[in-house]
Short mmCIF file of the C-alpha atoms (twelve columns), coordinates in Angstrom:
data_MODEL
# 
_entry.id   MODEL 
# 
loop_
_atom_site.group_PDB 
_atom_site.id 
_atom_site.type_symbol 
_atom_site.label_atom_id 
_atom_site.label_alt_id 
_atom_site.label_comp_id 
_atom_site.label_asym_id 
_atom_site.label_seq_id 
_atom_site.Cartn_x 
_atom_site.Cartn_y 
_atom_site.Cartn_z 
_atom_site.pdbx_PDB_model_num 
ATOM 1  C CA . UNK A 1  26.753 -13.708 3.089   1 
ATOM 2  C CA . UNK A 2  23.238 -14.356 4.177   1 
ATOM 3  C CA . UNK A 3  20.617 -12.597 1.838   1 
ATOM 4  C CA . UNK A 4  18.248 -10.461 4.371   1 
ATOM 5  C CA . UNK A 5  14.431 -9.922  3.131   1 
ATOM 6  C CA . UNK A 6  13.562 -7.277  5.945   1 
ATOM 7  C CA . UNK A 7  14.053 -4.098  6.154   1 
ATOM 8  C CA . UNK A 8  13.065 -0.917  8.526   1 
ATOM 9  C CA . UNK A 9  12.380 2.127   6.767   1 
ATOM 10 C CA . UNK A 10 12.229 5.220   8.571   1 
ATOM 11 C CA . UNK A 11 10.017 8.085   6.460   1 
ATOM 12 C CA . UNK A 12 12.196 11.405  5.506   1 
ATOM 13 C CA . UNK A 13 9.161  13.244  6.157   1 
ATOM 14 C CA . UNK A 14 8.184  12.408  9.866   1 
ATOM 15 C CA . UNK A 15 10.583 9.924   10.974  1 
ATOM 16 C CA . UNK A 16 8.008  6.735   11.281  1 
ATOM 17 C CA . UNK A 17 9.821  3.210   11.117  1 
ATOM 18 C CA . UNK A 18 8.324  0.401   10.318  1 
ATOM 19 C CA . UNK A 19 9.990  -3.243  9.341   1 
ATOM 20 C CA . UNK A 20 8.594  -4.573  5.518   1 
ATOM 21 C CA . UNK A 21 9.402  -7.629  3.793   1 
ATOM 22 C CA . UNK A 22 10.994 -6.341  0.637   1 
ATOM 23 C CA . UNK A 23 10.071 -8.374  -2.616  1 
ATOM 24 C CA . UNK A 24 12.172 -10.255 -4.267  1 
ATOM 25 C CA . UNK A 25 11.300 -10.399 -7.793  1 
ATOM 26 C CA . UNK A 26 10.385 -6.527  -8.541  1 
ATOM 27 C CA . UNK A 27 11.969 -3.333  -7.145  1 
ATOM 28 C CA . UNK A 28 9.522  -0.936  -4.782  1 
ATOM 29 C CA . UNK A 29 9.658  2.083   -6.300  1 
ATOM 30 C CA . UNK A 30 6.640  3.598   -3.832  1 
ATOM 31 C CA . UNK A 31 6.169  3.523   -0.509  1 
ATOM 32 C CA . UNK A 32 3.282  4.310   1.230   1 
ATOM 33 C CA . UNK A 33 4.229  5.941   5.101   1 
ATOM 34 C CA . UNK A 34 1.310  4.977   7.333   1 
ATOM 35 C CA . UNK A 35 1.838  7.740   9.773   1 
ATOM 36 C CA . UNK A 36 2.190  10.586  7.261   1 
ATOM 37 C CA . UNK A 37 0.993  9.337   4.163   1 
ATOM 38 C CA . UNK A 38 4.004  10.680  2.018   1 
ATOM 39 C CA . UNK A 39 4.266  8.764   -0.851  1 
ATOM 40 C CA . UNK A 40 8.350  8.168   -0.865  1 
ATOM 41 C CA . UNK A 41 10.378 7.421   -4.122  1 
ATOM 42 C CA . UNK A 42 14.266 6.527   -3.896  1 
ATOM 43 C CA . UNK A 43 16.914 9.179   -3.446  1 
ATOM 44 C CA . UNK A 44 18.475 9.648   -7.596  1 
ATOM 45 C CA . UNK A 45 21.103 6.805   -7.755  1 
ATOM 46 C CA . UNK A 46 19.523 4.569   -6.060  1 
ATOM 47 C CA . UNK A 47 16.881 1.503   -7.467  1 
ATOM 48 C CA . UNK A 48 14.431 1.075   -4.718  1 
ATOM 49 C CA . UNK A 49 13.217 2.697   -1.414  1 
ATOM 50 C CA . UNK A 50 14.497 -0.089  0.477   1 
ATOM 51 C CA . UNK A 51 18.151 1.224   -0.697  1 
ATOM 52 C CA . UNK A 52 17.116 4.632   0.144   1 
ATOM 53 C CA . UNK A 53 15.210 4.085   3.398   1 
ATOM 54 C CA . UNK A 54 15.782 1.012   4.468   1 
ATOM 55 C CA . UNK A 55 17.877 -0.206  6.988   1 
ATOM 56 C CA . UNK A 56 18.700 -3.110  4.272   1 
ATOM 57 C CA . UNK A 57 19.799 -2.532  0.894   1 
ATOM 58 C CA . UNK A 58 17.284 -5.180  -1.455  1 
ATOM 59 C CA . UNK A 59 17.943 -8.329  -2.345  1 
ATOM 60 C CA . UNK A 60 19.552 -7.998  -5.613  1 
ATOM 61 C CA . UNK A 61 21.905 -5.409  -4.567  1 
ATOM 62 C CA . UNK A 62 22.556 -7.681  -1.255  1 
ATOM 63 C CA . UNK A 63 24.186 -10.289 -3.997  1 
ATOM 64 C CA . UNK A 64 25.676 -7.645  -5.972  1 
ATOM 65 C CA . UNK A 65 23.657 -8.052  -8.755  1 
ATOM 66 C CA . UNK A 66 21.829 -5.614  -10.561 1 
ATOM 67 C CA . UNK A 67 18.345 -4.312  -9.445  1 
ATOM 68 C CA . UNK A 68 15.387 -3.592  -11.855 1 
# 
């Protein structure tokens, strides 16, 4: 399986999407929405936003490995 670095995350406060290139050495714990400027943190359980939000899990998890 191909190991995706993009991912669209959609705010749970106002719905904005935007596509981000998700890191690859570090997990994003904060996320900054430009429309809104919530600060968003992952849901409990999960190691980043972009496993949260994202329309792509990150990297590490992507190659079932652990994250963080």
């Amino acid at each position: 399986m191909e190991v995706l670095f993009k991912s669209t995350i959609t705010c749970p406060k106002c719905g904005h999407k935007k596509e981000e290139k998700m890191p690859t050495t570090a997990c994003q714990f904060f996320y900054d929405c430009e429309k809104c400027k919530e600060v968003i943190i992952p849901k409990k359980g999960d190691c980043c936003v972009f496993c949260s939000y994202g329309t792509v899990a990150c990297p590490p998890i992507q190659e079932n490995k652990n994250c963080c």
